[in-house]
N, C-alpha and C positions, 0 to 999 in steps of 0.2 A: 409420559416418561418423567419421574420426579429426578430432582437433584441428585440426589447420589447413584442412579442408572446412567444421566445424562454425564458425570465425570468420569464412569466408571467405563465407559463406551469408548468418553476422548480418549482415555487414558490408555485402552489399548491401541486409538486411532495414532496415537504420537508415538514416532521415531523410540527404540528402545536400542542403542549402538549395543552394548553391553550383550543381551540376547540374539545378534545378525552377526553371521557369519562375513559381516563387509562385503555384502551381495552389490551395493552403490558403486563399490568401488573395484568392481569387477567386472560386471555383468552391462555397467550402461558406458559409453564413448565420450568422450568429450575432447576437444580441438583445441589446438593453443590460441588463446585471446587476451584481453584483459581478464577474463576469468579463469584461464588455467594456463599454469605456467607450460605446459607439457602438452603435447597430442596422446592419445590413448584412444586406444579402436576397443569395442566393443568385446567383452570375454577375455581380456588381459586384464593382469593385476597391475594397479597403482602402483608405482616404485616405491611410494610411501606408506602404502600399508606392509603390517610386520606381519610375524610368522602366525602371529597369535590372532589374525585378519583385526589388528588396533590399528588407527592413524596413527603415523608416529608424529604431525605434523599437527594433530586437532588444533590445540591451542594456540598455534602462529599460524593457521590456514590464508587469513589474506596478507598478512604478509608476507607467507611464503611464495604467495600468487594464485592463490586457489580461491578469491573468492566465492567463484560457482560452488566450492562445495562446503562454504557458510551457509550459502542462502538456501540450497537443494534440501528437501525433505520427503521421507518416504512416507510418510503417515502411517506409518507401522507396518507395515508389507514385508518390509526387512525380517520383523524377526517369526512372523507368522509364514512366511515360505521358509526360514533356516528350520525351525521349528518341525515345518514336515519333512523337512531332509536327512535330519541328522539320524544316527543310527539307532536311538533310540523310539523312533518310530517304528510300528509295525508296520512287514512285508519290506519288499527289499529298496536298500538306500537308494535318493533321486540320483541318475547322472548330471554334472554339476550341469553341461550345458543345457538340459534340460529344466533345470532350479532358475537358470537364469531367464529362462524364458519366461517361465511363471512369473518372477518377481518382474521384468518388465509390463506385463500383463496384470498382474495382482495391484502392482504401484498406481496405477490411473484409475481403478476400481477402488481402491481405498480411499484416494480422495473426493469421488463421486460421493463414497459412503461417509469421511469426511463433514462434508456439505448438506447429504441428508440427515444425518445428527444431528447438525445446529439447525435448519428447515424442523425439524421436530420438537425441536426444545422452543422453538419460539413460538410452536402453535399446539403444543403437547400432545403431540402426535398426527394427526388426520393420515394423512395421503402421502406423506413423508416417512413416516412412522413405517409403512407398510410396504414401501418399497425400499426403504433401509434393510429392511428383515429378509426382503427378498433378493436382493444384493450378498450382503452379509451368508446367505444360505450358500447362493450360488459359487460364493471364492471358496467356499470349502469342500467343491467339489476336489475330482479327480484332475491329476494337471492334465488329462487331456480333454476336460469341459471347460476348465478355465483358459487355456492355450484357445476353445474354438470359440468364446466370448468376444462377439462384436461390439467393439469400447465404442465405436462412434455412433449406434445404435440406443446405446444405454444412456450417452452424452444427449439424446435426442430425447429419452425420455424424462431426464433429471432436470435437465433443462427449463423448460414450462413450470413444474413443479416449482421451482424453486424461484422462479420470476411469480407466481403468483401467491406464495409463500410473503415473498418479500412485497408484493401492492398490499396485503392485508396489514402487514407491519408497518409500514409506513403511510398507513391510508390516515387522513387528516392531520399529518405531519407539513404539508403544504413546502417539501423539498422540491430541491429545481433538479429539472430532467438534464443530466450532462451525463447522457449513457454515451459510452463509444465516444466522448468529445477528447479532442485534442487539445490537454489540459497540459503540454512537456512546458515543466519551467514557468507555469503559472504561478502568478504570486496572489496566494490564496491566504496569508496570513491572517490568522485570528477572523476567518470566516465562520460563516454557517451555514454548515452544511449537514444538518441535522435532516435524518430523512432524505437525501437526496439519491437519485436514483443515479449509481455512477458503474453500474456495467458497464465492465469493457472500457472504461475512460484511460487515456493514455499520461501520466501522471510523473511522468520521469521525470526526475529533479523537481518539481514542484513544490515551492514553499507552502508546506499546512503546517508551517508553527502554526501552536496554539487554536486551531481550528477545531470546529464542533462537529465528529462524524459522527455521533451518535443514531443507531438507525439509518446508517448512510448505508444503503448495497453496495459492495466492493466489490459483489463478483466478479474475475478475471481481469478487476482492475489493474492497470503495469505499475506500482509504485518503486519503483526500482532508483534508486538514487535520492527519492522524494524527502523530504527536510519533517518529521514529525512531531520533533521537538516540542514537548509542554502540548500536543494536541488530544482529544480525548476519542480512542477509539473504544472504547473500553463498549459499547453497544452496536457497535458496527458489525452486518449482517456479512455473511459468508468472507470474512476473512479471514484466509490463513496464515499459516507458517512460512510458509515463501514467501510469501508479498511482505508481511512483518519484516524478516529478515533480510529483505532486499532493500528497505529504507533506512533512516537514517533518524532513530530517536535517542531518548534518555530517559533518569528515573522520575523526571515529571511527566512522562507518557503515559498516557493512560492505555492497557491492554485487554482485549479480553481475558475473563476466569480459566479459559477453557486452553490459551495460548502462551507459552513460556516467553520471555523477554529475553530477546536476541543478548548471548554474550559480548558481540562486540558495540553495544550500545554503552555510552559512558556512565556510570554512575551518579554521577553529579549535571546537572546542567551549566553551561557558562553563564554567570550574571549578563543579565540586557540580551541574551538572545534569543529568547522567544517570550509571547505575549503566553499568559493561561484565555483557557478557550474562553470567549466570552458568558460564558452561560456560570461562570464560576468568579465573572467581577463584580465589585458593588457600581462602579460606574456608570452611571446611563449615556448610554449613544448618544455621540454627538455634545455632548456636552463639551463648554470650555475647557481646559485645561487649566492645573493654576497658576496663577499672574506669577509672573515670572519665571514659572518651570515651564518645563517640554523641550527647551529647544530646540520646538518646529521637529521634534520626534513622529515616524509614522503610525499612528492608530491604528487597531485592530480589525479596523474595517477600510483599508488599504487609501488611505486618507492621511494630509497633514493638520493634526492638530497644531493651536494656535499657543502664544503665550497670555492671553488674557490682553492687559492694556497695554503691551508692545507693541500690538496693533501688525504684530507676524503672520503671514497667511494661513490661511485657516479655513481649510475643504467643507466644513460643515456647517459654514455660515454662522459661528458662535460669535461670543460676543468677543468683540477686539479683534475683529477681522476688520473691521473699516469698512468695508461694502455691503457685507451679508453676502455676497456674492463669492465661490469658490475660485481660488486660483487666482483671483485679482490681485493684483500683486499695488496697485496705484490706490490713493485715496482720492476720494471725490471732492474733498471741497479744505474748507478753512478746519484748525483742528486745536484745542485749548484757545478759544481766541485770536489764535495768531494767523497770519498770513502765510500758508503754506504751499508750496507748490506740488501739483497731483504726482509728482514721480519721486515725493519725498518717501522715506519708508522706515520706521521705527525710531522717528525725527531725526534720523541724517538725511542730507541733501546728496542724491545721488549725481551720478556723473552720467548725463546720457549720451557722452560721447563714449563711454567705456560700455563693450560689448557684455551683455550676460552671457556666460560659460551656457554650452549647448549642453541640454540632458537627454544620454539617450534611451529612447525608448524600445528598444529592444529587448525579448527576453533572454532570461538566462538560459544556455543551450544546455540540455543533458546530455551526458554520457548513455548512450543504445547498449554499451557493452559493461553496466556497472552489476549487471546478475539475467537472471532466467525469467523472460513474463511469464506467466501463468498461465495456460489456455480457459476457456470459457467452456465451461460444460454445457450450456446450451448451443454450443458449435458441433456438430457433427463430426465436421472435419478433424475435430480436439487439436492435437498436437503432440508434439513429441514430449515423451519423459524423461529422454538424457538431458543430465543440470547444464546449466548454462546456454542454453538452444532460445532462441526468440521464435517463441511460440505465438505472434502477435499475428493479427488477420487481418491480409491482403487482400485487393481485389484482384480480378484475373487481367488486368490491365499493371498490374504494378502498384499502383498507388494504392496509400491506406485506402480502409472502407470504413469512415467513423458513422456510419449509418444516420447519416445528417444531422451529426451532434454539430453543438454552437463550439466555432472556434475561439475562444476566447483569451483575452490576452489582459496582465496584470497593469492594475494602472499608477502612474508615477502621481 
């Protein structure tokens, strides 16, 4: 599939309000939460849709309290079921409760199709390619093939496909396996995580300023709250609309060609709040910092750089740390000549009767209710397609099932 087939594909895969009858905002339920100001059951109209089925709210949506229906996306299903409804269609108009049934059914199939799109562009075509077309065939059957369409069936075969889609992409990328890991409020800053294999990783509120996804699998990753700021997704494998939208970037984000940049992302970045991904500094790791600058500022690789001859602690053993050693905060010996004592520090004389202030080491908790996860298309089980629903996979005990990813936590 060349370039202008593979935009031409997205193009009908993304959301087109304009051409849908506000089939979202009808046809699917959603609860009162942090995500929706309002309860609304399933086949009632939105207070806030108008006669002409417009939001009247689009452009204040989370302030109005609707975040859920910022980050929700139909991947075009919306306007490809209105489309066989209206009465310009031949043979006789759908009954609405009927449309809505389709377009619940059609919406988790489009983004299966979705998925196999970008599975095809990365490998131009093979085995992706080929059940795209056969996907693609089957939503435009009759609504009562698409109504008998087993989504968790289809979930089962997309799945595989696209887990081995993605080992060829990142095969000699030498990414670290944190599929399914519990990553909530990891501070990941100015990582890399190029090629990493991150199905299913739990990602809420997680600091990836300035981090390298490049190549990174996302699929059904939860980034929901997650800090993206200055990071570069812009080659990162099966990322959607939702997950984009449920984070938290700006216009030094890098995004995919194929993915629109969330409206309520700021335009500008705040100076000093995020690093650019390392693969875009001249800096080499671990290098001093220069004498005099930094103020003991944290590096990109979740470390204190040092001030050069302040002699300020310095996680990466550069020069004018005094020890070589990370985290030592004491000097070893005599220092210019003079007679100094080891608990001196940036040549004042400390007080070791005065206690150091305690740092704690706890991570930042996320917000569960700050949008909708994603379900995992190689889950059978899938998940629900009303917005706002935590569609994240439990075991039958209760407790997550990170399927023995590393828990890992952000270091001071």
């Amino acid at each position: 599939m060349n370039e202008e087939e593979r935009f031409g594909r997205s193009d009908r895969l993304r959301a087109d309000c304009e051409r849908c009858a506000g089939l979202c905002c009808v046809a699917l339920p959603f609860a009162a939460s942090a995500d929706f100001a309002v309860h609304k059951p399933a086949g009632q109209r939105c207070a806030n849709l108008t006669a002409e089925n417009r939001c009247s709210i689009h452009a204040r949506l989370r302030e109005s309290g609707f975040a859920g229906c910022s980050v929700f996306d139909c991947y075009g299903a919306g306007q490809r079921v209105s489309a066989r409804a209206t009465p310009r269609t031949p043979g006789p108009r759908m009954p609405e409760s009927l449309m809505f049934a389709v377009f619940r059914v059609t919406r988790q199939l489009h983004e299966l199709l979705w998925l196999l799109t970008e599975a095809e562009a990365v490998e131009g075509g093979g085995e992706a390619g080929a059940l795209a077309a056969e996907l693609d065939a089957l939503i435009d059957e009759d609504a009562d093939t698409v109504l008998a369409v087993d989504v968790g069936a289809w979930r089962a075969r997309v799945g595989p496909v696209l887990e081995r889609v993605s080992e060829r992409a990142r095969r000699g990328l030498d990414g670290r396996d944190l599929a399914r890991a519990d990553l909530m409020g990891a501070r990941l800053r100015g990582a890399r995580l190029r090629g990493a294999g991150m199905r299913g990783a739990l990602l809420i509120a997680a600091d990836l300023r300035g981090a390298d996804l490049r190549q990174a699998d996302l699929l059904g990753a939860d980034l929901r709250d997650a800090d993206v700021c200055g990071a570069d997704l812009s080659g990162a494998l099966f990322l959607t609309q939702p997950q984009l939208n449920a984070a938290h970037g700006d216009s030094a984000t890098l995004v995919p060609d194929t993915l629109v940049r969330p409206a309520h992302w700021p335009d500008t970045s705040s100076a000093g709040q995020h690093d650019a991904p390392r693969h875009r500094r001249d800096s080499r790791r671990g290098a001093a910092g220069p004498a005099g600058g930094g103020g003991g500022r944290r590096s990109g690789h979740g470390k204190r750089t040092g001030r050069g001859a302040d002699g300020e602690r310095n996680g990466t053993g550069a020069a004018g740390s005094g020890d070589g050693g990370p985290g030592n905060r004491a000097q070893r010996g005599a220092r210019n000549g003079g007679e100094r004592d080891g608990r001196e520090r940036n040549g004042r004389e400390r007080d070791a009767r005065q206690p150091e202030p305690q740092r704690s080491g706890s991570r930042r908790s996320g917000s569960r209710e700050a949008g909708p996860r994603q379900p995992d298309p190689g889950n059978p089980a899938g998940g629900s397609d009303a917005p706002g629903r935590n569609a994240s996979d439990r075991r039958g005990d209760g407790r997550r099932d990170n399927g023995g990813g590393p828990r890992r936590r952000g270091r001071r």
